[in-house]
C-alpha positions in Angstrom: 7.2 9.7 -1.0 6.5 7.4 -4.2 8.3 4.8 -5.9 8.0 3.7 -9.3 9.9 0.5 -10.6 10.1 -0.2 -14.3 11.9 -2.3 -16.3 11.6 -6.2 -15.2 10.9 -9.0 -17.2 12.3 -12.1 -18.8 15.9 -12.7 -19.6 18.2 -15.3 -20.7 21.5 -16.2 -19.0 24.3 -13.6 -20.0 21.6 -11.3 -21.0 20.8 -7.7 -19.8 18.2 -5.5 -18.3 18.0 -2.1 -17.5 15.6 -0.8 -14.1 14.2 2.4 -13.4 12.7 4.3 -10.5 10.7 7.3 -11.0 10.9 9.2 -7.5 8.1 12.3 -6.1 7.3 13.6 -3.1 10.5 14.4 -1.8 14.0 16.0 -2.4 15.3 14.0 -4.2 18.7 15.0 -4.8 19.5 15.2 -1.0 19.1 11.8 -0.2 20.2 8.0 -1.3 18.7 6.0 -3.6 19.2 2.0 -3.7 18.2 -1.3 -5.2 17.4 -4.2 -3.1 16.0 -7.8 -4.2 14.2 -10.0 -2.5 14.2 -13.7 -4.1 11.8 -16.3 -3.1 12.2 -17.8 0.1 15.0 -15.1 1.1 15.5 -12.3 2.8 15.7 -8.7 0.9 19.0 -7.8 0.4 20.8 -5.2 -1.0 21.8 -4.7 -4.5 23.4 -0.8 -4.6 23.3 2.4 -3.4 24.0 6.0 -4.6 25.2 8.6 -2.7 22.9 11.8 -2.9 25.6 13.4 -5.6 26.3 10.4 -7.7 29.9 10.3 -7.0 29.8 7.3 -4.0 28.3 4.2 -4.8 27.9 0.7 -2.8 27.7 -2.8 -4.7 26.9 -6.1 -3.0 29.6 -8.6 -3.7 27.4 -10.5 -5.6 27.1 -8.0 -8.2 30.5 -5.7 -8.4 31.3 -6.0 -12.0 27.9 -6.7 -13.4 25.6 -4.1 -12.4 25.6 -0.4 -12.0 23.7 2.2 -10.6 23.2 5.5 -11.7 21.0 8.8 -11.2 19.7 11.7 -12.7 18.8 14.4 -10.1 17.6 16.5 -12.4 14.6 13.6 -13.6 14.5 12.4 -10.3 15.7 8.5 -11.5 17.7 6.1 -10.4 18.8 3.1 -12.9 20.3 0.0 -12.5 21.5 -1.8 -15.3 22.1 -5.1 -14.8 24.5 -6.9 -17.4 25.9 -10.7 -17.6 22.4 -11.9 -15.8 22.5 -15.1 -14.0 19.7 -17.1 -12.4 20.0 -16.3 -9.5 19.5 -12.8 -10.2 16.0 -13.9 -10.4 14.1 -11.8 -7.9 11.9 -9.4 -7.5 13.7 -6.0 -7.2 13.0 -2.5 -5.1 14.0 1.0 -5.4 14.1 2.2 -2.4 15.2 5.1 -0.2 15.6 6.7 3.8 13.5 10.1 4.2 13.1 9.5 8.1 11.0 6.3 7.5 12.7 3.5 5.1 10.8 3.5 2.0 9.7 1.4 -1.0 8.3 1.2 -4.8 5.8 -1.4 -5.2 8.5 -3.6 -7.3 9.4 -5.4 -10.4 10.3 -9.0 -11.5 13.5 -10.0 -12.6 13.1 -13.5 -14.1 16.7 -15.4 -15.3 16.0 -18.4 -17.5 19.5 -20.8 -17.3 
């Protein structure tokens, strides 16, 4: 299983970003796809998931509104574009999925300047 993040970088407040995850080595349209963040000093957390088809998806409250996830199964991506930025969006962010062990892209940072 690999995991490719792409997409981080520098934004101002209100601003937007758009992530992507390249995903090999596994089915990829049979399983779930998420986003978690881990900010300094904090624990990871969850951002979103995707059900396998696309058509269930999971938001942290933090989020709803502001972010969405989506997939292609036919790239093997999963995006998460992340509108209305705020600083404490600033974090360093992982795709991630289950395939009998819980696994991870390397990550990208997600800076928010106020």
């Amino acid at each position: 299983v690999q995991l490719v993040e792409s997409g981080g970088g520098l934004v101002q407040s209100g601003g937007s970003l758009r992530l992507s995850c390249a995903a090999s080595g596994f089915s990829f349209s049979s399983y779930v796809m998420s986003w978690y963040r881990q900010a300094p000093g904090k624990e990871r957390e969850l951002v979103a998931s995707m059900s396998p088809a696309g058509d269930i998806t999971n938001y942290a409250n933090s989020v709803k509104g502001r972010f969405t996830i989506s997939r292609d199964n036919a790239k093997n991506t999963v995006d998460l574009q992340m509108n209305s930025l705020k600083p404490e969006d600033t974090a360093v962010y992982y795709c991630s999925t289950w395939v009998f062990n819980r696994y991870w892209g390397q990550g990208t940072q997600v800076t928010v300047s106020s």
